[in-house]
C-alpha positions as CSV (number, residue, x, y, z in Angstrom):
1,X,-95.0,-30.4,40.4
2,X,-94.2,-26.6,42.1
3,X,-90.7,-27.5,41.6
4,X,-91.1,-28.1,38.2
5,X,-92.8,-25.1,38.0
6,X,-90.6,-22.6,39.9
7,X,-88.1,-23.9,37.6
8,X,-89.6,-23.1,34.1
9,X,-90.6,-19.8,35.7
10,X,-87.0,-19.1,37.1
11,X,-85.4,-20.8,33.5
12,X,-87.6,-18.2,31.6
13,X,-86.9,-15.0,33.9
14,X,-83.0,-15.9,33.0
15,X,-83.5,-16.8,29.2
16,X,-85.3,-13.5,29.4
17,X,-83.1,-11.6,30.8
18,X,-80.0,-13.0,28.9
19,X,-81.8,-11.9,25.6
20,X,-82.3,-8.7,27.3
21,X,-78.6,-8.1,27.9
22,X,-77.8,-9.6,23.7
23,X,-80.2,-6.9,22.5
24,X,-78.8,-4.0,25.1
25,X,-75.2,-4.9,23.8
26,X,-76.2,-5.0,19.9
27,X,-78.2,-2.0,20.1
28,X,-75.0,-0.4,21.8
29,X,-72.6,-1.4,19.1
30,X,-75.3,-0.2,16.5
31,X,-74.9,3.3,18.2
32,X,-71.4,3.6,18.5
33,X,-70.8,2.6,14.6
34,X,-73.5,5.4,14.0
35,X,-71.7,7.6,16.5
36,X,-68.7,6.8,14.6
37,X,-69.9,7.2,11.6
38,X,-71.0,10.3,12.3
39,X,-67.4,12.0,13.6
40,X,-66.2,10.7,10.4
41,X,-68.9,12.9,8.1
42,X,-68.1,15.6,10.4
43,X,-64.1,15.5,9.9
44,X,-65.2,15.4,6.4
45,X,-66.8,18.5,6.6
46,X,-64.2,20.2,8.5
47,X,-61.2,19.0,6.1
48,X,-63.8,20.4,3.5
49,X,-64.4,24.2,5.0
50,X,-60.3,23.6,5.4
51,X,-59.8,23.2,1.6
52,X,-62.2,26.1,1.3
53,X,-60.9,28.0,3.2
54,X,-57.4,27.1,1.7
55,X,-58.8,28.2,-2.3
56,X,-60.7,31.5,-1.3
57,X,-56.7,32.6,0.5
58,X,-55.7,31.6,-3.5
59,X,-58.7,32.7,-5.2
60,X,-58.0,36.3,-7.6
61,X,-61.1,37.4,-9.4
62,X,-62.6,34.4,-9.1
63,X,-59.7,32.2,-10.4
64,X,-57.5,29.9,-9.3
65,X,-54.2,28.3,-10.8
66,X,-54.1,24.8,-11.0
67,X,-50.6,24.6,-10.9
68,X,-50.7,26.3,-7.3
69,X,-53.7,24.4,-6.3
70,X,-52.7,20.6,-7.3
71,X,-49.8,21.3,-4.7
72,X,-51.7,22.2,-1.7
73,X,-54.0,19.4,-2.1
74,X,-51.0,16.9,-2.3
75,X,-50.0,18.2,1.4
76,X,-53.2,18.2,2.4
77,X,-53.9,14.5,1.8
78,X,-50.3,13.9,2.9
79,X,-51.2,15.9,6.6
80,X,-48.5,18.6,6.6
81,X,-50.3,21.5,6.4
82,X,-53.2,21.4,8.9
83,X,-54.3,20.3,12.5
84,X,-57.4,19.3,11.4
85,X,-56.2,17.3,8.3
86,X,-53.2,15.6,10.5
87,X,-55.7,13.7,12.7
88,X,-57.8,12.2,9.7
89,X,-56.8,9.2,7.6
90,X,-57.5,11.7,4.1
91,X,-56.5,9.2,1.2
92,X,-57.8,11.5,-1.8
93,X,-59.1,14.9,-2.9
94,X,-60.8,15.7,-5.8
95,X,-62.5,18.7,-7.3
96,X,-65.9,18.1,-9.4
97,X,-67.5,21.0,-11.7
98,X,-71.2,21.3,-11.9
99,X,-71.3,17.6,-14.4
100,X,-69.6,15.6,-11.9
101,X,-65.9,15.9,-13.9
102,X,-62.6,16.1,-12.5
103,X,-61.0,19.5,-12.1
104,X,-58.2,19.0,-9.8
105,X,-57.1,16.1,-7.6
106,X,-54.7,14.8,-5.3
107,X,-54.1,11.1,-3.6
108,X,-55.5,7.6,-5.1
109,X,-57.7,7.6,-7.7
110,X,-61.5,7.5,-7.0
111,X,-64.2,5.3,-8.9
112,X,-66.9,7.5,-9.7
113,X,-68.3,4.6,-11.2
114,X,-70.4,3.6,-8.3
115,X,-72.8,6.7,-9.0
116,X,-74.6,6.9,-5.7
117,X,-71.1,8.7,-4.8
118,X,-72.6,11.6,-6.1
119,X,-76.1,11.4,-5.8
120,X,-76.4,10.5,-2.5
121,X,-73.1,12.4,-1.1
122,X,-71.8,9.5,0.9
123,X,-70.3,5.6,-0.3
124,X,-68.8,3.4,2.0
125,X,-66.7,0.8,0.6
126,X,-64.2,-2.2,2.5
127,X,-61.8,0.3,2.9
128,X,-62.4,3.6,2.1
129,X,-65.5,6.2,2.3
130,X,-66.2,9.1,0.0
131,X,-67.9,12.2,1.4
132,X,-69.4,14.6,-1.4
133,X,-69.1,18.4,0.0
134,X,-70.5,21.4,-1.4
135,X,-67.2,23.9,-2.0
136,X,-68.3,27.1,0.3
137,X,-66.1,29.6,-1.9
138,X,-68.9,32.8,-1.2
139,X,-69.4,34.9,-4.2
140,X,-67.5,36.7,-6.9
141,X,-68.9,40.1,-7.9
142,X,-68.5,40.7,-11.3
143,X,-67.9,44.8,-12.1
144,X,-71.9,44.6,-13.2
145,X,-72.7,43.7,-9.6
146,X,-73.1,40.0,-10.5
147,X,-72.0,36.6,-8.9
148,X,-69.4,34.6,-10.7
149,X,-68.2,30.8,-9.3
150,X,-64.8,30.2,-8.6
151,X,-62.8,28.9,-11.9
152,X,-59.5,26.9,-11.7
153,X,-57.9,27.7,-14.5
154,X,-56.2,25.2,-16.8
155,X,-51.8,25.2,-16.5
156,X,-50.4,27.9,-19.4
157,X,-48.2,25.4,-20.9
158,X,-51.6,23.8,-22.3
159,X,-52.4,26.8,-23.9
160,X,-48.7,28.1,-25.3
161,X,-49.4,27.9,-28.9
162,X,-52.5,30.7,-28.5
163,X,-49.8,32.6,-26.9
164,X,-46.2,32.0,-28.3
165,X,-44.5,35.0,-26.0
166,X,-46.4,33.3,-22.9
167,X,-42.7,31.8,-22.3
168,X,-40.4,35.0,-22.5
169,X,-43.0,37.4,-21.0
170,X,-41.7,38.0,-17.4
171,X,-45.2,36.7,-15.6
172,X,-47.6,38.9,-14.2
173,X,-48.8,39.5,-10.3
174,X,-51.9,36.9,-11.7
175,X,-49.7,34.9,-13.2
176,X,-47.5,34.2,-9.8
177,X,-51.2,33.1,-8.3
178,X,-49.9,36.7,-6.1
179,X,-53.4,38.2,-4.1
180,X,-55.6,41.1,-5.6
181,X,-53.0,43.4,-4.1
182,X,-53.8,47.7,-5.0
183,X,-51.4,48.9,-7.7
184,X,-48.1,50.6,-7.2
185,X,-48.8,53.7,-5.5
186,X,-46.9,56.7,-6.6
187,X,-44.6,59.0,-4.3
188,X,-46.5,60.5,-1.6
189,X,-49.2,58.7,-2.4
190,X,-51.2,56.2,0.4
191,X,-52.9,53.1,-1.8
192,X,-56.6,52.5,-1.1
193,X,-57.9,49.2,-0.2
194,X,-58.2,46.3,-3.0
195,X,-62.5,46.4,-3.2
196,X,-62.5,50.2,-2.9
197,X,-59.9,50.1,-5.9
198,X,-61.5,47.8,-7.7
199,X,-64.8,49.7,-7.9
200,X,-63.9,52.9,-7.8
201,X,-61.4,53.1,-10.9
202,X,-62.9,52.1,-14.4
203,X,-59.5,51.3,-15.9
204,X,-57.2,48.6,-13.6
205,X,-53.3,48.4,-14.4
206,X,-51.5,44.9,-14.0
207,X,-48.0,44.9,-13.0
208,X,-46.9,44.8,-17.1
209,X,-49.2,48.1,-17.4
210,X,-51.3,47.0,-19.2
211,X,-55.2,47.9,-18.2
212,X,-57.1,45.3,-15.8
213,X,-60.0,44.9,-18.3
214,X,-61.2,44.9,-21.3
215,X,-63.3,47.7,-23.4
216,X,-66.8,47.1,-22.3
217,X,-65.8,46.3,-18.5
218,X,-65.2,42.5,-19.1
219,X,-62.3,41.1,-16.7
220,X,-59.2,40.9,-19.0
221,X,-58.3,37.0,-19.9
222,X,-54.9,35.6,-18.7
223,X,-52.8,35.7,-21.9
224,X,-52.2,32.2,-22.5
225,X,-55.7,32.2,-23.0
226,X,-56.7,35.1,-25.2
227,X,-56.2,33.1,-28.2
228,X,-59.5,31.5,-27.2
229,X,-62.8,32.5,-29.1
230,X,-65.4,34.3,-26.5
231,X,-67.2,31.0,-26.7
232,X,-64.6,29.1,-26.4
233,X,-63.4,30.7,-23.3
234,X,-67.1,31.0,-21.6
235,X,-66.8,26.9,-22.4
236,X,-63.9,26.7,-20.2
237,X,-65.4,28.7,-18.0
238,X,-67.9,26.4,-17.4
239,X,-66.0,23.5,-17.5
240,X,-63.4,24.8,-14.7
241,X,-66.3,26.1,-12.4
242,X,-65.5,24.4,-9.1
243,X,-69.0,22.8,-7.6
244,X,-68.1,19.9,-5.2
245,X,-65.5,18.6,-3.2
246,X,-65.1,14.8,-3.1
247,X,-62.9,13.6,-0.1
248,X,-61.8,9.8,0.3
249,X,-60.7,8.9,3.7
250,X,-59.8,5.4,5.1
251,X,-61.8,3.5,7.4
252,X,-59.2,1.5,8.9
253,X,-58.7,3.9,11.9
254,X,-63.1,3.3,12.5
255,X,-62.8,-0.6,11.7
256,X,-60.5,-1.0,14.3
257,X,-62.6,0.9,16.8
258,X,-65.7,-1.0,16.1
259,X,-64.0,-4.3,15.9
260,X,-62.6,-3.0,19.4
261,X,-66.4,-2.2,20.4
262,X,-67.6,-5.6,19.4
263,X,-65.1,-7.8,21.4
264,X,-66.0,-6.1,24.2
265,X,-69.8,-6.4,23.5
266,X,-69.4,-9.9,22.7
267,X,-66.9,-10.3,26.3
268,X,-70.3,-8.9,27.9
269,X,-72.3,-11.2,26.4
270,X,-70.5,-14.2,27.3
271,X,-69.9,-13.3,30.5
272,X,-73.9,-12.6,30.9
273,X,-74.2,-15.5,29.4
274,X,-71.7,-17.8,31.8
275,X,-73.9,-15.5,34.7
276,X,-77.4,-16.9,33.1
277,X,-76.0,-20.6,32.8
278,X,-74.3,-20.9,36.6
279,X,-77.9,-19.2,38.0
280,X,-79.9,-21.9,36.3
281,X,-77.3,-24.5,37.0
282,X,-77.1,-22.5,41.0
283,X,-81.2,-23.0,40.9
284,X,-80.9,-26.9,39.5
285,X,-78.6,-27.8,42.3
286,X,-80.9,-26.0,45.2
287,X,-83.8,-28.1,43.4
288,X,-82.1,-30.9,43.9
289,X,-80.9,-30.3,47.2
290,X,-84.4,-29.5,48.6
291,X,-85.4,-32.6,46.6
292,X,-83.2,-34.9,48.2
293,X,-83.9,-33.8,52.0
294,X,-87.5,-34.1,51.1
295,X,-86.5,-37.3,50.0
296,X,-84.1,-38.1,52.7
297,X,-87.1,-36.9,55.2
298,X,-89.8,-39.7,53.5
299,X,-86.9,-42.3,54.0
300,X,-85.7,-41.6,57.5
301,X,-89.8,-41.8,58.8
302,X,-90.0,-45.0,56.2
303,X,-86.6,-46.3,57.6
304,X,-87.8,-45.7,61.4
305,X,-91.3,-47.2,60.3
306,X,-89.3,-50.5,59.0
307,X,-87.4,-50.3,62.5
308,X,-90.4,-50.8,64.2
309,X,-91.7,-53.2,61.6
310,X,-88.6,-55.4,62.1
311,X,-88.5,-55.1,65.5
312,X,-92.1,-56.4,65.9
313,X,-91.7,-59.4,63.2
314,X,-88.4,-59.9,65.5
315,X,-90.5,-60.3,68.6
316,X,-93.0,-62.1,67.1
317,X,-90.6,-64.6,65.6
318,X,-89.0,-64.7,69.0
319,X,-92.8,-65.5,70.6
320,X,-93.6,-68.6,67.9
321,X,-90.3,-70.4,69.0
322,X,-91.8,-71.5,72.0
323,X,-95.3,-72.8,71.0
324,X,-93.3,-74.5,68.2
325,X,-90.9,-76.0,70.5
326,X,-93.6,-77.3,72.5
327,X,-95.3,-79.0,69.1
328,X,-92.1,-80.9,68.6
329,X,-91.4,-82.3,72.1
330,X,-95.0,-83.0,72.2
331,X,-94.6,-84.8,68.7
332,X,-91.2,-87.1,70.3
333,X,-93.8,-87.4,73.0
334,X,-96.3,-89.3,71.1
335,X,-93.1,-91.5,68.8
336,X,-92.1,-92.7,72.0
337,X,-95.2,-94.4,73.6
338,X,-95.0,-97.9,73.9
339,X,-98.3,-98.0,71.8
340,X,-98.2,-95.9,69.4
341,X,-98.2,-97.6,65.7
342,X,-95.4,-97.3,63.3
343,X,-98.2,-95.1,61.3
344,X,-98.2,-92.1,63.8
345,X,-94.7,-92.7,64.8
346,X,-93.5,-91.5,61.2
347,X,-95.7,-88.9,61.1
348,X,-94.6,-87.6,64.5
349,X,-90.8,-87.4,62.9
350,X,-92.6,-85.4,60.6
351,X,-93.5,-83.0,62.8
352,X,-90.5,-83.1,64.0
353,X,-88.6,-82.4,61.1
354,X,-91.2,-79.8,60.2
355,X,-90.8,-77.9,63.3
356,X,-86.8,-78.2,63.1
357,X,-87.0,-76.2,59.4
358,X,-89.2,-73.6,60.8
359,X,-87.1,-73.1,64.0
360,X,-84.3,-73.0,61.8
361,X,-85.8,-70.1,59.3
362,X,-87.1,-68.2,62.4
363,X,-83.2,-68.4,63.7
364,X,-82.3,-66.6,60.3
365,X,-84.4,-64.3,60.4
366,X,-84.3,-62.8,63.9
367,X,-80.0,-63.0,63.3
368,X,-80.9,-61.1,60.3
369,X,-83.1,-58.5,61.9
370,X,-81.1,-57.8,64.8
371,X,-78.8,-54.8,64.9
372,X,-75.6,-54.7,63.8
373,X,-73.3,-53.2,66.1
374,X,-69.9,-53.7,65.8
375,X,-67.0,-54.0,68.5
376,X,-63.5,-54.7,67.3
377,X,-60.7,-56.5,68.7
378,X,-57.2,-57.6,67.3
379,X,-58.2,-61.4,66.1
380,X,-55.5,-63.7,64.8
381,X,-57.4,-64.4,61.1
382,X,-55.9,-68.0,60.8
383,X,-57.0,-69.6,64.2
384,X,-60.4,-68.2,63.6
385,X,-61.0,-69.7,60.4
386,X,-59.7,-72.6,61.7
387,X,-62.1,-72.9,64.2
388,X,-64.9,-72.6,61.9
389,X,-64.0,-75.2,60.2
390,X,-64.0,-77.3,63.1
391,X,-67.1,-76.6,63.6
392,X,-68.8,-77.9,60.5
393,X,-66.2,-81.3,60.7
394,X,-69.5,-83.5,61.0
395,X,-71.2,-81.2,57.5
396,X,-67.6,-82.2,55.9
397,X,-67.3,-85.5,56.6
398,X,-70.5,-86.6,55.4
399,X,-69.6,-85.1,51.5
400,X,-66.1,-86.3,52.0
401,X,-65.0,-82.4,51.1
402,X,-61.3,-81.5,51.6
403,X,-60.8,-78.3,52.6
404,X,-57.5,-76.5,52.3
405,X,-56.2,-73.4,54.9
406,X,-53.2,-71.0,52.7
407,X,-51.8,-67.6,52.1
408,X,-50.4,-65.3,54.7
409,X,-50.7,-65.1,58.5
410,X,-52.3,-61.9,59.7
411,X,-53.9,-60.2,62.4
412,X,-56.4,-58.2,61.9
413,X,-59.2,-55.8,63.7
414,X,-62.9,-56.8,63.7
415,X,-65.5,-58.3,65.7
416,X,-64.9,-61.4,66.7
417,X,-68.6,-62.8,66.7
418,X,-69.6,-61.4,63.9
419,X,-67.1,-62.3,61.5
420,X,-67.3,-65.7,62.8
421,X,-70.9,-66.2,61.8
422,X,-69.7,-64.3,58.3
423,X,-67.4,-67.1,57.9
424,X,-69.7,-70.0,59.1
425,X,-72.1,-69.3,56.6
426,X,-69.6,-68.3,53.4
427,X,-68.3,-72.6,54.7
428,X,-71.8,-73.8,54.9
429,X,-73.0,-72.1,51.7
430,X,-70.2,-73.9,49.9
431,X,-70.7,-77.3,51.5
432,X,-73.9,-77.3,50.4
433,X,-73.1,-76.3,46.9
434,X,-70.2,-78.7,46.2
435,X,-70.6,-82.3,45.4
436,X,-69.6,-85.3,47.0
437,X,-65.9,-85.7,47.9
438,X,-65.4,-82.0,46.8
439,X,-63.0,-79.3,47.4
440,X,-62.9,-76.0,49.1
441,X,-60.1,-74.0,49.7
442,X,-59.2,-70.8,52.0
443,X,-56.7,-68.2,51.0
444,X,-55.6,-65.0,53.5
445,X,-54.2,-62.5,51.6
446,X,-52.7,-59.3,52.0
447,X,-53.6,-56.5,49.6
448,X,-51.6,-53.6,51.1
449,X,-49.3,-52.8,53.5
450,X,-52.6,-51.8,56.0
451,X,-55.2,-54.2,54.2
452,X,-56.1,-57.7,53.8
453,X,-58.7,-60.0,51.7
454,X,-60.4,-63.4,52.9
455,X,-61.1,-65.9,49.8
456,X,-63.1,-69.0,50.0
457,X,-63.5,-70.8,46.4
458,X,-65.1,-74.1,45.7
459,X,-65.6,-76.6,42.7
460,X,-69.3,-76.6,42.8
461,X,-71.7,-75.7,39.7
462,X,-71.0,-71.6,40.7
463,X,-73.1,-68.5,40.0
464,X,-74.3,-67.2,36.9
465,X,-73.0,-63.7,36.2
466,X,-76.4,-62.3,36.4
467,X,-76.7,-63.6,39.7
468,X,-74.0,-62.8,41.7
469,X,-75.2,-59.9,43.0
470,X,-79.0,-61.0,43.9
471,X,-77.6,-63.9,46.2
472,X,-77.1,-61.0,48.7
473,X,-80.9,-60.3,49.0
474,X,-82.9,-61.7,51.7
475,X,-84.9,-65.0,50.5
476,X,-82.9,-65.5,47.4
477,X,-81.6,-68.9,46.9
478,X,-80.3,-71.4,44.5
479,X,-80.3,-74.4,47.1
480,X,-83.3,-76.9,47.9
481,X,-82.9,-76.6,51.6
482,X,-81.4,-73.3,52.1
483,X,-83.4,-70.3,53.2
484,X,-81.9,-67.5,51.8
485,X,-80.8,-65.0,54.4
486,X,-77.0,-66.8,54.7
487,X,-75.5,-64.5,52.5
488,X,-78.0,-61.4,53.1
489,X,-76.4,-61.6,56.5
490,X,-73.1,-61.9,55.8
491,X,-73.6,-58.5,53.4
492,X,-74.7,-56.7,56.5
493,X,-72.3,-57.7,58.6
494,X,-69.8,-56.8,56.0
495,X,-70.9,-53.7,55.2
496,X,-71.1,-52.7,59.0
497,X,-67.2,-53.2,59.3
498,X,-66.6,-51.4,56.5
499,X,-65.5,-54.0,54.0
500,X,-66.7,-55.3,50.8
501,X,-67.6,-59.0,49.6
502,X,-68.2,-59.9,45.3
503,X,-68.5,-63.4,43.8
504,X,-67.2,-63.7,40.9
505,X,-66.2,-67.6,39.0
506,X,-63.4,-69.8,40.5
507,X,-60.7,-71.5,37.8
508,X,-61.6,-73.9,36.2
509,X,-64.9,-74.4,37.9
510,X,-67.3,-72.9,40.7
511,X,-67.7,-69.7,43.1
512,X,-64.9,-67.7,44.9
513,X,-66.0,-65.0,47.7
514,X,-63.9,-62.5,48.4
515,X,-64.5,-60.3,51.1
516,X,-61.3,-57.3,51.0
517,X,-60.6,-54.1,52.9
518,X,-59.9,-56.0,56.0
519,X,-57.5,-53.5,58.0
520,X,-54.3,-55.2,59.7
521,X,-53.3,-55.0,62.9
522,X,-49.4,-54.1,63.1
């Protein structure tokens, strides 16, 4: 019972720990994807302040060409143009005004059908993710001091029919996407900086000559959009104001990493797992090692108990012999007197006959209890079988049995008086079983090169299958007059030389024993 329950104690501590170690692992992975995750968003932002950076080095008054701005982003999703972009896998740009449309683009198409693109800044998909940036252009001041947003404007070949010499008019500084650079200075004459120009003059010449703005201070128009209404062109405006950056960028480079991530957690779990299963199977084995010597402890003070036992019943057995051979001369005694009656004279036989059977069983059972100590010699097998058989001639003559001697001649190591009682009672066991004028052969053969095998078959009624081991057990017999420890004995002695005996059914009819493992003597 305290075994039991130091193991279901030491089971649970491991089945604990184990889960333990799967929840450490999981909760790991679940960190690095986040950590991952996380580098991703912020490579996002830095390829977004890149792209910022990128339009405000474009940006003049608060405008940028489309046709010089489609171009850059086409290098920057195809990692040419910048360190930061190079180690990213960028698959698409796009530029969003204020409603969520497309200004300018560059890569694979996004779906902006999935809306929570835009809503919540961030969509990962099976391959791709989308990161929603604001664009961080600063601020435009207008010449009224105000702020303006950064406008890409549309390519002039959209807008050639408002301005039919837009194709032979050689194309301004704007118009080459050139910086706000100070006008021309004149000879001997140092130009002021670009802001201190712009603020300081009311009148701005382009390149052409003609004045930077309007009447009323307005920033003049590109010409191939003049032939816009005022509305029309503050629609456009609006339209073309840049608001957010969307950035697509494959996740193959972080699905490989995690996948990477989770072999090795799962690796760690099955290891912790093989650790948890040898301990328990470790702690099962010491159970039933300390089991067993318990065990083996009980049996060696039982089996020395049962020495003493059988070496008392031995010597009492020993002890009866001689009042019981004085009962039986005194019975011949009393059938011999000249008076006694034919009356008393039977029942003196009786006795006699009585006291011969228990003799006989006490004879079995002290060769039974005594211990078994074997003392080889080389024995020629054939002369000593012979010799048995010669010694139950009177047993076989009575039945009218024929008994047959064959096989191979050998010589073999074993103890000489032991195996010829082993013998003795293997003949006398079959005597008794077969019937008149029956038949009993013995066959020497040899197994191996080192080992040899004694049969001795009959023709009597043989053993039932489910019997032919229980004949070896002290007591158990199948004859009238038998007593049941013939064949207990000749197990022990069997066993003590190493050997082994089965019965098993003799063609066509009755018992073989075969005792094998005998080892010849060269």
């Amino acid at each position: 019972m305290e075994l039991s329950r130091r193991t279901f104690t030491v089971s649970g501590l491991l089945a604990v720990v184990w889960a333990l170690i799967v929840g450490w692992q999981a909760e790991e992975h679940y960190r690095f994807r986040a950590s991952a995750k996380a580098e991703l968003s912020n490579r996002s932002r830095d390829i977004a302040n890149t792209v910022s950076a990128c339009i405000r080095g474009m940006r003049f008054r608060g405008t940028v060409l489309q046709e010089r701005l489609e171009p850059l982003l086409n290098e920057l999703v195809n990692g040419r143009s910048n360190e930061v972009v190079q180690s990213t896998d960028l698959t698409a740009i796009v530029l969003l005004n204020a409603g969520g449309e497309e200004i300018a683009k560059a890569g694979r198409p996004i779906d902006f059908s999935q809306r929570d693109i835009l809503q919540q800044g961030e969509h990962w998909g099976q391959r791709n993710v989308t990161f929603v940036n604001p664009v961080d252009l600063g601020s435009t001041v207008t010449w009224e001091g105000g702020t303006n947003p950064t406008v890409v404007l549309p390519p002039m070949r959209e807008f050639t029919n408002t301005f039919p010499d837009a194709r032979t008019r050689p194309p301004s500084r704007f118009e080459r996407g050139g910086g706000e650079l100070p006008p021309p200075a004149h000879d001997g004459e140092t130009p002021s900086p670009p802001s201190t120009q712009a603020f300081s003059n009311n009148v701005r010449l382009e390149t052409d000559g003609r004045p930077a703005r309007e009447p009323g201070g307005r920033p003049r128009r590109p010409p191939w959009l003049r032939g816009l209404s005022e509305g029309e062109y503050q629609s456009l405006v609006e339209k073309r104001a840049l608001h957010d950056l969307v950035l697509a960028m494959s996740i193959s480079s972080f699905q490989a990493a995690s996948a990477r991530d989770l072999w090795l957690r799962v690796i760690i779990i099955f290891l912790a797992t093989l650790s948890a299963f040898g301990s328990g199977i470790a702690w099962r084995n010491l159970v039933t090692s300390s089991d067993l010597q318990i065990r083996l402890i009980r049996a060696s003070e039982l089996n020395s108990h049962l020495k003493e036992m059988n070496l008392a019943a031995a010597g009492l057995a020993h002890e009866t012999r001689n009042p019981l051979n004085i009962i039986r001369g005194l019975a011949q005694m009393i059938s011999r007197e000249p008076q006694t009656t034919p009356e008393i004279e039977q029942k003196s036989r009786d006795i006699v006959s009585q006291a011969d059977k228990v003799a006989a069983q006490l004879n079995e059972f002290i060769n039974y209890s005594r211990p078994r100590e074997v003392r080889r010699s080389v024995l020629a097998l054939n002369s000593l079988i012979t010799e048995v058989v010669r010694t139950l001639t009177y047993d076989l003559e009575e039945k009218g049995i024929e008994v047959k001697i064959q096989g191979d001649v050998l010589t073999i190591e074993a103890d000489e008086q032991m195996l010829r009682q082993a013998l003795f009672n293997l003949l006398l066991n079959a005597t008794q079983a077969v019937p008149l004028r029956g038949h009993i052969e013995i066959v020497t053969l040899r197994t191996t090169s080192s080992e040899a095998a004694i049969e001795i078959r009959d023709d009597g009624p043989g053993v039932p299958p489910d019997r032919r081991t229980e004949i070896f057990k002290p007591y158990f017999t199948t004859q009238k007059t038998g007593t049941g420890l013939g064949l207990a004995v000749v197990q022990q002695i069997v066993l003590a030389h190493g050997w082994e005996i089965e019965c098993s059914a003799n063609e066509p009819q009755g018992a073989r024993f075969r005792i094998s493992h005998l080892k010849i003597q060269a």
